[in-house]
C-alpha positions in Angstrom: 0.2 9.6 -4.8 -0.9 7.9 -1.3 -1.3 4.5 -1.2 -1.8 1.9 1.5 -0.2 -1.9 1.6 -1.6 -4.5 4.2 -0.2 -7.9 4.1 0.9 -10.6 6.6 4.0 -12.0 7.1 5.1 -15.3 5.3 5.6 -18.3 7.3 9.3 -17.9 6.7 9.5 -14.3 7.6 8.2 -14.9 10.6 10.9 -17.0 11.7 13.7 -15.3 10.4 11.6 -12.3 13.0 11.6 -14.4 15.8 15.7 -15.3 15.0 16.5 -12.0 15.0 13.6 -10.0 17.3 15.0 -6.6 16.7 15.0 -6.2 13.8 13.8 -3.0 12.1 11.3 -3.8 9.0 10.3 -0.1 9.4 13.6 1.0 8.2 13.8 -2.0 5.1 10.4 -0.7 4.1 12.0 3.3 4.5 14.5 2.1 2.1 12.5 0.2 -0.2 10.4 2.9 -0.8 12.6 5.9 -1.1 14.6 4.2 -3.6 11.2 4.2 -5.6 11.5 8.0 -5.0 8.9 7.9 -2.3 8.4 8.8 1.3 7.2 6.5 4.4 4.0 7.8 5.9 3.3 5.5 8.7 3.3 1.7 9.2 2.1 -0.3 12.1 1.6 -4.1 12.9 -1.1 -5.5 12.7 -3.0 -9.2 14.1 -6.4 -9.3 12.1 -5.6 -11.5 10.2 -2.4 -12.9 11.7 0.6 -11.6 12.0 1.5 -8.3 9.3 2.0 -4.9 8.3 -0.3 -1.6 7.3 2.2 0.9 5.6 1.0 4.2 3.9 3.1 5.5 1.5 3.6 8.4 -0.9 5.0 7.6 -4.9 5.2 10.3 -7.2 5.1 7.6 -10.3 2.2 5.5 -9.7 3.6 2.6 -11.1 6.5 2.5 -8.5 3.5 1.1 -6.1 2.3 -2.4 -7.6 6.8 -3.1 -8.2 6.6 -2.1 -4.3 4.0 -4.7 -3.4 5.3 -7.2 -5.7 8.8 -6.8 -4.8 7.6 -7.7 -0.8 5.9 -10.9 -2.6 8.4 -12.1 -4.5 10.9 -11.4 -1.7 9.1 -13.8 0.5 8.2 -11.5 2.9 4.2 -11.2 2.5 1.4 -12.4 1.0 -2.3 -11.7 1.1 -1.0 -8.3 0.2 -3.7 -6.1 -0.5 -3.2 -2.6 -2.5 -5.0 0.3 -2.1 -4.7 3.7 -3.7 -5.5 6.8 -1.0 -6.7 9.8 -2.4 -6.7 13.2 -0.3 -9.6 15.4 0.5 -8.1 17.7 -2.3 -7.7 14.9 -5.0 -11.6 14.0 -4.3 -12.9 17.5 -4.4 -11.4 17.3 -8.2 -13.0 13.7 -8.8 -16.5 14.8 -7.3 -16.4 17.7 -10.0 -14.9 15.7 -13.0 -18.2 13.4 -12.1 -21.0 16.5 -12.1 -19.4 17.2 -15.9 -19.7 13.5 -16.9 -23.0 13.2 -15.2 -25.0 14.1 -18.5 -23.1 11.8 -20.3 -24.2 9.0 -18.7 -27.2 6.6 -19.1 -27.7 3.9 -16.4 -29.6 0.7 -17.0 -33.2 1.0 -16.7 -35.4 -1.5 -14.8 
């Protein structure tokens, strides 16, 4: 299962960053989240909404995501960490037609 973290950087982690410029947080998330049995999709730096991360991840076990995100919290390293479940065009097709069978099943609020 996809999912996608955003966050920004404690105040803390930032300075530790700006000690030590080089360092890698693509590879500390690559680890983090292979030991959780997943794979790194992509992540990329972001400035909205001051200085953080966008990561998109795969987990097979979709608990390992929230023990992800709160792992990074805990840690220190982010907060205002948003998480969002990604489903693919494949996974939807399947939702849309659970929905159509549910459809008469259903009785909205009337007004």
């Amino acid at each position: 299962m996809h999912f996608c973290l955003t966050g920004q950087y404690t105040p803390r982690s930032l300075n530790a960053i700006l000690e030590n410029p080089t360092t890698n947080r693509q590879e500390a998330a690559r680890k983090l989240i292979e030991a959780a049995g997943g794979k790194l999709v992509s992540m990329y730096s972001v400035a909205a909404d001051g200085p953080g991360v966008l990561v998109i991840f795969d987990v097979p076990d979709p608990s390992a995501a929230p023990a992800i995100s709160g792992l990074t919290v805990a840690a220190g390293t982010l907060q205002d960490v948003k998480l969002v479940r990604l489903f693919t065009q494949d996974e939807i097709k399947q939702v849309r037609q659970n929905a159509a069978k549910l459809r008469s099943s259903y009785s909205p609020p009337e007004g």
